[in-house]
PDB file with SEQRES, HELIX, SHEET and CRYST1 records, atoms N, CA, C and O in Angstrom:
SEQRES   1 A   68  UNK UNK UNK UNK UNK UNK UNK UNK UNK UNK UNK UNK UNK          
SEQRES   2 A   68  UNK UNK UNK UNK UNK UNK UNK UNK UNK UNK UNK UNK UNK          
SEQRES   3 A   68  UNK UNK UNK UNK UNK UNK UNK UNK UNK UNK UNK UNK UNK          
SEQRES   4 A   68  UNK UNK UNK UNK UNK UNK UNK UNK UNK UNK UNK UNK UNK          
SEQRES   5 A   68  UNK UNK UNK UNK UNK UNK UNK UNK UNK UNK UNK UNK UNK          
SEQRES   6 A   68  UNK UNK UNK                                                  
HELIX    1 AA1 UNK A   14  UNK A   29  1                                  16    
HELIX    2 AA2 UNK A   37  UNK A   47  1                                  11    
HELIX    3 AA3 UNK A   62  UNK A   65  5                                   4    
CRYST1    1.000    1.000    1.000  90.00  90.00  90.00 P 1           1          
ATOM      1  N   UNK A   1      -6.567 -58.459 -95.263  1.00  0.00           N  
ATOM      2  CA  UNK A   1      -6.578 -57.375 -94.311  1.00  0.00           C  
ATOM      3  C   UNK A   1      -5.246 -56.633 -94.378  1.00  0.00           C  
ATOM      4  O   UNK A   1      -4.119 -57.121 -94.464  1.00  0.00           O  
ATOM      5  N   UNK A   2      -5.549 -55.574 -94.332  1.00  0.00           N  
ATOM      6  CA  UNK A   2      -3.950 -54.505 -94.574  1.00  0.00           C  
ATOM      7  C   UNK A   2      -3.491 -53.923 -93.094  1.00  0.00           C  
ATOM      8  O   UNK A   2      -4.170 -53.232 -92.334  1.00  0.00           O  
ATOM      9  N   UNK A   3      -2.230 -54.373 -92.919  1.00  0.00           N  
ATOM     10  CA  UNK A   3      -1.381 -54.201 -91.772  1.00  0.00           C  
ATOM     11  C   UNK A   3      -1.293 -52.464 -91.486  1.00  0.00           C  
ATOM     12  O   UNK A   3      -1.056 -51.734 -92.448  1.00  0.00           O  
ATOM     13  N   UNK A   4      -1.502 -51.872 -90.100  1.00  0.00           N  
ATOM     14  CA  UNK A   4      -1.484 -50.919 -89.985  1.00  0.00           C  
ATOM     15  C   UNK A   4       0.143 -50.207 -89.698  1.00  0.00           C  
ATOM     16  O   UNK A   4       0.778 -50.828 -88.846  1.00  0.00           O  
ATOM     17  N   UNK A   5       0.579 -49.473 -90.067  1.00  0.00           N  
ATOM     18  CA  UNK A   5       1.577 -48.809 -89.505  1.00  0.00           C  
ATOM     19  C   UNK A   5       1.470 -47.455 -88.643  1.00  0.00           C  
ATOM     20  O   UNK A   5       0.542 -46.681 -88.881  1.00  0.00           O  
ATOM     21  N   UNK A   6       2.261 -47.214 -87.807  1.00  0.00           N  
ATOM     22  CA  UNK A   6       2.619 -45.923 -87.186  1.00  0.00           C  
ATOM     23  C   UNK A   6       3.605 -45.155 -86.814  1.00  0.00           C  
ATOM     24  O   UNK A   6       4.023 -45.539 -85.721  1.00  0.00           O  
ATOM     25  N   UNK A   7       4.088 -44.384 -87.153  1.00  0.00           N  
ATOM     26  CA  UNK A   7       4.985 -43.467 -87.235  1.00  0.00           C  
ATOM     27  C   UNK A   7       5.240 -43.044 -86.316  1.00  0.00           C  
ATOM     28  O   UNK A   7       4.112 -42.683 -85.980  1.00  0.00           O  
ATOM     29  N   UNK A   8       6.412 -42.490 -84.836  1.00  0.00           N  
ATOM     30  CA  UNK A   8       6.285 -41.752 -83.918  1.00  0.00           C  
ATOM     31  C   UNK A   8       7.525 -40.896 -84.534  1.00  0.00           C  
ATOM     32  O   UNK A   8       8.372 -41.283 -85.339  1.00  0.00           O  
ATOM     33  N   UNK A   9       7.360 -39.382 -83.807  1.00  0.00           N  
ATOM     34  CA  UNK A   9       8.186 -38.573 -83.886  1.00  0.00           C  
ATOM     35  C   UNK A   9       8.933 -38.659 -82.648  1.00  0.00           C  
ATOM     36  O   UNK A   9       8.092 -38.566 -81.754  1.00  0.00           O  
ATOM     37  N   UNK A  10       9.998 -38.778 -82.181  1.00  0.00           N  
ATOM     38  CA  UNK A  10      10.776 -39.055 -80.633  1.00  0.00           C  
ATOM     39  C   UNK A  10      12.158 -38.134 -81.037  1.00  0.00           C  
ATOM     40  O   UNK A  10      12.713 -38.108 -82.136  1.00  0.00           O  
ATOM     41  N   UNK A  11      12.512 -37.435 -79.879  1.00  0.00           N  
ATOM     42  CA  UNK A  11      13.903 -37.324 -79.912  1.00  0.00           C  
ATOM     43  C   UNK A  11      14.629 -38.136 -79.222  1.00  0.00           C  
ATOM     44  O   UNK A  11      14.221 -39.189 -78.732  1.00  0.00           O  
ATOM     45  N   UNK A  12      16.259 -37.493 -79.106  1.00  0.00           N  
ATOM     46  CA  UNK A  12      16.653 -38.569 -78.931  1.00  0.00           C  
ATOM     47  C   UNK A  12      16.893 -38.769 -77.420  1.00  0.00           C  
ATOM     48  O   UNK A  12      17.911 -39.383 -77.099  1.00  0.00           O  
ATOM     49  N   UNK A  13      15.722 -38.129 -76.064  1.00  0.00           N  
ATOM     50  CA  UNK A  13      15.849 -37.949 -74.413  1.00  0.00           C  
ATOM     51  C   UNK A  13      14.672 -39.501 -75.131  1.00  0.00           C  
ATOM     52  O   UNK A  13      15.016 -40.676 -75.259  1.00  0.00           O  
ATOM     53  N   UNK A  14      13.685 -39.043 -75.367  1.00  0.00           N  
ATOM     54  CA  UNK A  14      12.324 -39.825 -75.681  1.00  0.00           C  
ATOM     55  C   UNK A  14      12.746 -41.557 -76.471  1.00  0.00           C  
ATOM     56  O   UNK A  14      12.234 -42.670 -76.348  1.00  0.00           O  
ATOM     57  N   UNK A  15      13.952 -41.009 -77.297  1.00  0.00           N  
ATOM     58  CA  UNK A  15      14.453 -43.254 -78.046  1.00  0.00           C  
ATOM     59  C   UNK A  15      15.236 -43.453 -76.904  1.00  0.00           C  
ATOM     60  O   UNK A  15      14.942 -44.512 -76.350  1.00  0.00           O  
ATOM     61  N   UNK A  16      15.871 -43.003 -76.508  1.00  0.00           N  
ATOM     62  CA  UNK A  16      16.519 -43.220 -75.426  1.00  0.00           C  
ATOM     63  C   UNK A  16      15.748 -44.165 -74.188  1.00  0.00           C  
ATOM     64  O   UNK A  16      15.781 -45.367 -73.924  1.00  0.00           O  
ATOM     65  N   UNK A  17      15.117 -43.108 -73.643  1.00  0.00           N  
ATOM     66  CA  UNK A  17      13.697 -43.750 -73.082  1.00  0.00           C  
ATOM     67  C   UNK A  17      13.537 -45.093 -73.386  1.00  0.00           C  
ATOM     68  O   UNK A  17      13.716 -46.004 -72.578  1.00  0.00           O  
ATOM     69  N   UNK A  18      13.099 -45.266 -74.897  1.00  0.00           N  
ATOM     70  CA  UNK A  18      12.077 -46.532 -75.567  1.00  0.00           C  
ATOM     71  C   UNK A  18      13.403 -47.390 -75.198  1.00  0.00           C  
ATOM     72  O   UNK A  18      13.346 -48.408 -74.509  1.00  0.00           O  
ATOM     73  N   UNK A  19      14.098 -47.084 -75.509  1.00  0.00           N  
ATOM     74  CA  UNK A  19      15.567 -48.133 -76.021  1.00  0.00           C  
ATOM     75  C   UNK A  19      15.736 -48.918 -74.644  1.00  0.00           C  
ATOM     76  O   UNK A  19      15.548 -50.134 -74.593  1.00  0.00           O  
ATOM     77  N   UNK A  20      16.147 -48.068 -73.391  1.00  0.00           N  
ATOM     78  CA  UNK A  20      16.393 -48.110 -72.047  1.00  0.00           C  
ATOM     79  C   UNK A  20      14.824 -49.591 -71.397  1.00  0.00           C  
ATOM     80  O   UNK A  20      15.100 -50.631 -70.798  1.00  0.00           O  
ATOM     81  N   UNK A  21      13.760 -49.262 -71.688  1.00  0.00           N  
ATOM     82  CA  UNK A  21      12.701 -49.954 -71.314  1.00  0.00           C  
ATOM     83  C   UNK A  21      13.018 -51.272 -72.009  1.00  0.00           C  
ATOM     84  O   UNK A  21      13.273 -52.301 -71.385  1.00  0.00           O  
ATOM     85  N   UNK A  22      12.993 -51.203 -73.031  1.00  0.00           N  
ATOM     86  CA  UNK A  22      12.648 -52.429 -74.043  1.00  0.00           C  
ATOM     87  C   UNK A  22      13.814 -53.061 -73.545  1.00  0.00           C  
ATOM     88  O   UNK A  22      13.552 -54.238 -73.298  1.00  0.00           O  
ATOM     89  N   UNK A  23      15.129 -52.739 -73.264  1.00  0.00           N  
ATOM     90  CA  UNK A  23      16.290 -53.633 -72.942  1.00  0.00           C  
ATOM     91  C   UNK A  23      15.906 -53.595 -71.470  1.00  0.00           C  
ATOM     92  O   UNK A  23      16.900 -54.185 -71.045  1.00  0.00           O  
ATOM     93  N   UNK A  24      15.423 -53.418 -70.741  1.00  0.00           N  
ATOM     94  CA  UNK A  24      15.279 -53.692 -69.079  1.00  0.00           C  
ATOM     95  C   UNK A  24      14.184 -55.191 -69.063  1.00  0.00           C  
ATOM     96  O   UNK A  24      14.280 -56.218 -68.392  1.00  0.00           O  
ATOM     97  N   UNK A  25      13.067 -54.738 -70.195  1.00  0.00           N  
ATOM     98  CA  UNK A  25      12.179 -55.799 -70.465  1.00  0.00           C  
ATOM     99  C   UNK A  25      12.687 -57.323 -70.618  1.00  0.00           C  
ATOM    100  O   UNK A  25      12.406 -58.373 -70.041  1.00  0.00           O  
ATOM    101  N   UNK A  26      13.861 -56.838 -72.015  1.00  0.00           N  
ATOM    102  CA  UNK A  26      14.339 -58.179 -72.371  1.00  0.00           C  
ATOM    103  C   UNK A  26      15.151 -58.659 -71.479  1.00  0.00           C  
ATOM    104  O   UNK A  26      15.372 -59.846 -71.718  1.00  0.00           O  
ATOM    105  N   UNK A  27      16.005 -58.060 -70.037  1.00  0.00           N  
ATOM    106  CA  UNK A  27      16.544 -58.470 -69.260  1.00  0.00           C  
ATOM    107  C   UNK A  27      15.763 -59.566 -68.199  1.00  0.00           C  
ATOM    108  O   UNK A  27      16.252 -60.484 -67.540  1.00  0.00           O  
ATOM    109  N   UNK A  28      14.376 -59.102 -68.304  1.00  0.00           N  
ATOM    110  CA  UNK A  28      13.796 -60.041 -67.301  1.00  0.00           C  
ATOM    111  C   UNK A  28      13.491 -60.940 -68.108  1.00  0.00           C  
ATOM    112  O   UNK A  28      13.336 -62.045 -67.588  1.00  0.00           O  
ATOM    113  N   UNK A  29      13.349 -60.877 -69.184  1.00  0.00           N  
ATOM    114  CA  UNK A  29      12.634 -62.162 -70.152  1.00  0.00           C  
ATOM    115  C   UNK A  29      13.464 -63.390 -70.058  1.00  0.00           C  
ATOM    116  O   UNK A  29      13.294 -64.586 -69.824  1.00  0.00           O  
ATOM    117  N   UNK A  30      14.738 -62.324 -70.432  1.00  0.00           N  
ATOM    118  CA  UNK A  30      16.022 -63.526 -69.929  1.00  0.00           C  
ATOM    119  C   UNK A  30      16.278 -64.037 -68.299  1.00  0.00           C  
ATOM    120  O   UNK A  30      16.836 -65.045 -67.866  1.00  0.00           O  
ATOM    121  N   UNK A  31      15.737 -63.094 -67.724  1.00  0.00           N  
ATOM    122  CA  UNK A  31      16.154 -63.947 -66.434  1.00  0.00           C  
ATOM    123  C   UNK A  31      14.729 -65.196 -66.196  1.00  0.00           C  
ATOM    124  O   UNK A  31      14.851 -66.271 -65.609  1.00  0.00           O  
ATOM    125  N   UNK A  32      13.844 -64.828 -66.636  1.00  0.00           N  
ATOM    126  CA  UNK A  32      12.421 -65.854 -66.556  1.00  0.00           C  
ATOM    127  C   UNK A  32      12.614 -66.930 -67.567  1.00  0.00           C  
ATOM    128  O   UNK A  32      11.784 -67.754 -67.950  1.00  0.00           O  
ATOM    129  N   UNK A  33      14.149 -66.744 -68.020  1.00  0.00           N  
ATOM    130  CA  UNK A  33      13.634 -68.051 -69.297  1.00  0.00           C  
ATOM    131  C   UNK A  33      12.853 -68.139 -70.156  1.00  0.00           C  
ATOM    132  O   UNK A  33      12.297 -69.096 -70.694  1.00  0.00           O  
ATOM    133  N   UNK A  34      12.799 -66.567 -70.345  1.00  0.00           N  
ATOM    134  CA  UNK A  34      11.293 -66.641 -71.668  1.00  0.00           C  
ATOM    135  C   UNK A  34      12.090 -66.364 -72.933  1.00  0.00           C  
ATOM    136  O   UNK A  34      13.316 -66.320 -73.031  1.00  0.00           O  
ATOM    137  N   UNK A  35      10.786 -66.108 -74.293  1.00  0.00           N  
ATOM    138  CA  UNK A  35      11.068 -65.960 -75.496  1.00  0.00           C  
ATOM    139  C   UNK A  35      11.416 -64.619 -75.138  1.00  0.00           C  
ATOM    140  O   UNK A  35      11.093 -63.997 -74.126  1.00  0.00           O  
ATOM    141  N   UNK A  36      12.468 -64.080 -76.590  1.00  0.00           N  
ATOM    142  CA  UNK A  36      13.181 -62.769 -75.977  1.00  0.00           C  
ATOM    143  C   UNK A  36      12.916 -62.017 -77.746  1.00  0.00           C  
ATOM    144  O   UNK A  36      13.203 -60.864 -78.065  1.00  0.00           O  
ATOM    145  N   UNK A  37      12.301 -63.087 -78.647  1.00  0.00           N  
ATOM    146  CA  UNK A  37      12.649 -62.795 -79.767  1.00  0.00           C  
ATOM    147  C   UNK A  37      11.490 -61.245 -80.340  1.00  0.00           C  
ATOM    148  O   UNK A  37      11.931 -60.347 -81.057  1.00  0.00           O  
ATOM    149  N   UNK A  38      10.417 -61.273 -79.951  1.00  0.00           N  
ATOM    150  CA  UNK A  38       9.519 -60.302 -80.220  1.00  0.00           C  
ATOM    151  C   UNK A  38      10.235 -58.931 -79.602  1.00  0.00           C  
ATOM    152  O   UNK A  38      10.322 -57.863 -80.207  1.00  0.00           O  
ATOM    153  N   UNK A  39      10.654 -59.162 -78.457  1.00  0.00           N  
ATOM    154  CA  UNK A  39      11.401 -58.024 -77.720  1.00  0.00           C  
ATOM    155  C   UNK A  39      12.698 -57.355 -79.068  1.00  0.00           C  
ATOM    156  O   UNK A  39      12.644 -56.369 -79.803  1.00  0.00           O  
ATOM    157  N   UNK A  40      13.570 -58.249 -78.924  1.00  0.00           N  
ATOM    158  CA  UNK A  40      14.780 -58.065 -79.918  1.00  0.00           C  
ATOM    159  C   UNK A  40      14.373 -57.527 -80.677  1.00  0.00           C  
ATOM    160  O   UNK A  40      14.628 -56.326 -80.589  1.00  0.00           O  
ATOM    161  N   UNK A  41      13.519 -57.935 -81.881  1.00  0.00           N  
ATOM    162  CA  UNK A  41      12.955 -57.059 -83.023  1.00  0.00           C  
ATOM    163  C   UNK A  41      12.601 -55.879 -82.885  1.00  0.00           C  
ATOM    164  O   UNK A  41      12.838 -55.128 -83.832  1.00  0.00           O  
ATOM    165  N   UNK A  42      11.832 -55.252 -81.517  1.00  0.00           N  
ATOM    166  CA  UNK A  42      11.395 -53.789 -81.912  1.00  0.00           C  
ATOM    167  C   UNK A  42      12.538 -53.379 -81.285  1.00  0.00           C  
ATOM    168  O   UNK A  42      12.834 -52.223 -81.590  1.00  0.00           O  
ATOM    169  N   UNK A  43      13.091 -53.770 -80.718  1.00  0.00           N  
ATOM    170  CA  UNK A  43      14.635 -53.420 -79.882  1.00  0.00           C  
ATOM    171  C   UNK A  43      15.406 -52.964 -81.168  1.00  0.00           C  
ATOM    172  O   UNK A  43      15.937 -51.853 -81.148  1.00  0.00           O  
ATOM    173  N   UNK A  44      15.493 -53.685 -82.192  1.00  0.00           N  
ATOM    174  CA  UNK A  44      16.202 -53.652 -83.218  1.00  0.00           C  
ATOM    175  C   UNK A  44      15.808 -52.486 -84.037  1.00  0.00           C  
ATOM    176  O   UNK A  44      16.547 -51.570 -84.397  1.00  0.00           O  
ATOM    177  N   UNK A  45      14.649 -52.624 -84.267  1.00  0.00           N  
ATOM    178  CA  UNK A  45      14.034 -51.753 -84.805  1.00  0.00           C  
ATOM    179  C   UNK A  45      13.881 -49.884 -84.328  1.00  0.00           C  
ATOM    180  O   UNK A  45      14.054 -48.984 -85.149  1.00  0.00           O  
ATOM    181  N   UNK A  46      13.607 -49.703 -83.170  1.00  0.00           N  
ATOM    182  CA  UNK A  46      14.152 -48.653 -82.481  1.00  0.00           C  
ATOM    183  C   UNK A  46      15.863 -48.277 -82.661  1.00  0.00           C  
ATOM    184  O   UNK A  46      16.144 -47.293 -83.345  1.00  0.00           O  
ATOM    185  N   UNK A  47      16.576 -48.796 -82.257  1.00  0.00           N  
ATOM    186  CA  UNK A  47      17.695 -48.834 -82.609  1.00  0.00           C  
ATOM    187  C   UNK A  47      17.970 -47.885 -84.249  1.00  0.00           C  
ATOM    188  O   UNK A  47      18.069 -46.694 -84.543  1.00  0.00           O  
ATOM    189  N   UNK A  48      18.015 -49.341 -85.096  1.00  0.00           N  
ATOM    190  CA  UNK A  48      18.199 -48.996 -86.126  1.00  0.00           C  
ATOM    191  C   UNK A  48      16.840 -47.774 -87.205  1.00  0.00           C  
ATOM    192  O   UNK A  48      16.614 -47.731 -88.415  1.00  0.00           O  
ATOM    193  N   UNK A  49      16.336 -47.107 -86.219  1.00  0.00           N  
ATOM    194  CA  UNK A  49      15.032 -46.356 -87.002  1.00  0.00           C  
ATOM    195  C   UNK A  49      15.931 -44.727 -87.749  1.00  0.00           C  
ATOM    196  O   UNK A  49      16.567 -43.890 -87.108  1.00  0.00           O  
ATOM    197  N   UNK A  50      15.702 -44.749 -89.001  1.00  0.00           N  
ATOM    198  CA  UNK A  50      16.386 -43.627 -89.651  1.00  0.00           C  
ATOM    199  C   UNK A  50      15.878 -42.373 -88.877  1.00  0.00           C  
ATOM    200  O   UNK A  50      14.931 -42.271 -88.098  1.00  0.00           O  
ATOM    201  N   UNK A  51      16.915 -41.307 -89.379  1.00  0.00           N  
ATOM    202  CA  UNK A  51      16.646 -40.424 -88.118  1.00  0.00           C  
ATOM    203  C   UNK A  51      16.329 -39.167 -89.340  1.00  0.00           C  
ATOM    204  O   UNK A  51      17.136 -38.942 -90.242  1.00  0.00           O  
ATOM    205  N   UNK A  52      14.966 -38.382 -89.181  1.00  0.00           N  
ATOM    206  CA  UNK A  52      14.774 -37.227 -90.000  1.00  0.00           C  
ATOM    207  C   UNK A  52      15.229 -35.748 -90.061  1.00  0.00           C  
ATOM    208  O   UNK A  52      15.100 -34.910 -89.169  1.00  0.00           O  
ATOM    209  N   UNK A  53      15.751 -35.599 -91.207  1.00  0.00           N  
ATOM    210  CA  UNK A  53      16.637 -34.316 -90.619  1.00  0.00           C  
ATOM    211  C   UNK A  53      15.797 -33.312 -90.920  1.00  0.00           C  
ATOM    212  O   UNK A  53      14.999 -33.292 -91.857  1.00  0.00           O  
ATOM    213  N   UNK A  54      16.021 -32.326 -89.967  1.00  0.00           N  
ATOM    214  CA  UNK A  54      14.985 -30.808 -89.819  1.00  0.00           C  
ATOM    215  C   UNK A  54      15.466 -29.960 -91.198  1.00  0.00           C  
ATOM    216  O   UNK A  54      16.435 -30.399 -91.817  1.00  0.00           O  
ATOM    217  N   UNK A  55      15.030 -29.183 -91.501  1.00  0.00           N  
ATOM    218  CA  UNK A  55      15.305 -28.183 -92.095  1.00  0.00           C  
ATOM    219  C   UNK A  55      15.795 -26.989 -91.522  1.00  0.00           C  
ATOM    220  O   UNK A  55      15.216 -26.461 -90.573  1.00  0.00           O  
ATOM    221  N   UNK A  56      17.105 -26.396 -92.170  1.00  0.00           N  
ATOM    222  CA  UNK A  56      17.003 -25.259 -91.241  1.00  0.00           C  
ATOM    223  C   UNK A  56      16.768 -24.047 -91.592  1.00  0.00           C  
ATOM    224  O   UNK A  56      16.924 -23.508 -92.687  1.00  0.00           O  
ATOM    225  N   UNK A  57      16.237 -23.484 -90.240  1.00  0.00           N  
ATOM    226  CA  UNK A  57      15.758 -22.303 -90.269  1.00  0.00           C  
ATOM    227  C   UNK A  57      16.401 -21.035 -89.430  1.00  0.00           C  
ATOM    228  O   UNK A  57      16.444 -21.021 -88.200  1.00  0.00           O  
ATOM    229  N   UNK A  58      16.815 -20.149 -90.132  1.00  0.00           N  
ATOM    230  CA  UNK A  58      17.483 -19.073 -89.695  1.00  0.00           C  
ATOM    231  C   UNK A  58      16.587 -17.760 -89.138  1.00  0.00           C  
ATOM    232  O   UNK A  58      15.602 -17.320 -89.731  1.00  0.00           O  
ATOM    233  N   UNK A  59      16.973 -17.376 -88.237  1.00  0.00           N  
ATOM    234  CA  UNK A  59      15.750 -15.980 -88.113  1.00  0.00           C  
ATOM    235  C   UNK A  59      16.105 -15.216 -88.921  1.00  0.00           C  
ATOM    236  O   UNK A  59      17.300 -15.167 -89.212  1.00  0.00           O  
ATOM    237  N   UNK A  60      15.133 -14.349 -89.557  1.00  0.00           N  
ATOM    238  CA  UNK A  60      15.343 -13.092 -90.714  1.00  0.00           C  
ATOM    239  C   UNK A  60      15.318 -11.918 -89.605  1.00  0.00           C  
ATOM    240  O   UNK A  60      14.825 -12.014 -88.481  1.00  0.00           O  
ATOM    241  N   UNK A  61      15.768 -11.121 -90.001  1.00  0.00           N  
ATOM    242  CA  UNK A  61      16.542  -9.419 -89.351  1.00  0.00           C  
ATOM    243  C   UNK A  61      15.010  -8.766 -90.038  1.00  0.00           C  
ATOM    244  O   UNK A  61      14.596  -9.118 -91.143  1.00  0.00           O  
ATOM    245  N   UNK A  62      14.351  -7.838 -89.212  1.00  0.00           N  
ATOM    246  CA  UNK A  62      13.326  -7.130 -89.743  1.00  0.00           C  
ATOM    247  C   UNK A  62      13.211  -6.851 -90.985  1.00  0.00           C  
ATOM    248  O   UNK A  62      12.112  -6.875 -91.538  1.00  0.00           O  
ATOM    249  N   UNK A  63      14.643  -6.457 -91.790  1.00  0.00           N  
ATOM    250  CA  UNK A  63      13.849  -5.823 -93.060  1.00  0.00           C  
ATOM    251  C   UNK A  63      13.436  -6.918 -93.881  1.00  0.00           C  
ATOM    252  O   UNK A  63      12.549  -6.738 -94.715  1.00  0.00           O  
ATOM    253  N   UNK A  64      14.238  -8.553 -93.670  1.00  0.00           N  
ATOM    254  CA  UNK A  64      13.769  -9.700 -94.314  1.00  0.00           C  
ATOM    255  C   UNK A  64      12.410 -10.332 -94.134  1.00  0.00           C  
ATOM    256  O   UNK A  64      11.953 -11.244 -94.823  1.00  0.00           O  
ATOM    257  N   UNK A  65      11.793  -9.695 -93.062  1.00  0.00           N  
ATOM    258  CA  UNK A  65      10.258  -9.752 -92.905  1.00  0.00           C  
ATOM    259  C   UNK A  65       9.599  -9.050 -93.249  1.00  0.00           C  
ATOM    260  O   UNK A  65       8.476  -8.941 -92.757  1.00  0.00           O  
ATOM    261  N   UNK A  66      10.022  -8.312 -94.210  1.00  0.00           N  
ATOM    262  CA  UNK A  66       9.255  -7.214 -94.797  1.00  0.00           C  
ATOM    263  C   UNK A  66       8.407  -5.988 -94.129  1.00  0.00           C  
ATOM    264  O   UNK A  66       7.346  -5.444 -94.436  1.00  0.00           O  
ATOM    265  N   UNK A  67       9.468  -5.776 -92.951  1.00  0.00           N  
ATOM    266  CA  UNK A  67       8.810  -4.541 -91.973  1.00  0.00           C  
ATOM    267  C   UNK A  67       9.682  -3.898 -92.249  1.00  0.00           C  
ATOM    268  O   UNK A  67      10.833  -4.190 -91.925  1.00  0.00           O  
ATOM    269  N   UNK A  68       9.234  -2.404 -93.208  1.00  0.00           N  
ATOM    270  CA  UNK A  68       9.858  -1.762 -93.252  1.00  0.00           C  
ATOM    271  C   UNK A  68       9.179  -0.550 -92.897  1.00  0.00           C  
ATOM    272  O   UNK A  68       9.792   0.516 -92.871  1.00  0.00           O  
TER     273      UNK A  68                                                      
END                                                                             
């Protein structure tokens, strides 16, 4: 069986977000004495997720839009 993956697009108000939850999570895990290790990993993983750079785009001045 082939493992699914998924991709999210997030900035960085939105990892922030993820980052902020997932460490509030693992705070109670630790205070309940639980396993913390599944947490850590996507913790880690968020964290360390490469970040995609935009392309940039400049506005063109009318005559570069070809309204002439």
């Amino acid at each position: 069986m082939r493992e699914t993956v998924k991709v999210l697009e997030l900035d960085k108000y939105e990892i922030g977000i993820i980052i902020n939850a997932l460490n509030e999570f693992r705070n109670r895990l630790l205070r309940e004495k639980e396993d913390t290790e599944p947490v850590d990993e996507v913790l880690l993983k968020a964290i360390d997720a490469p970040e995609k750079k935009r392309p940039f785009s400049r506005c063109l001045t009318k005559d570069e839009r070809g309204y002439f």
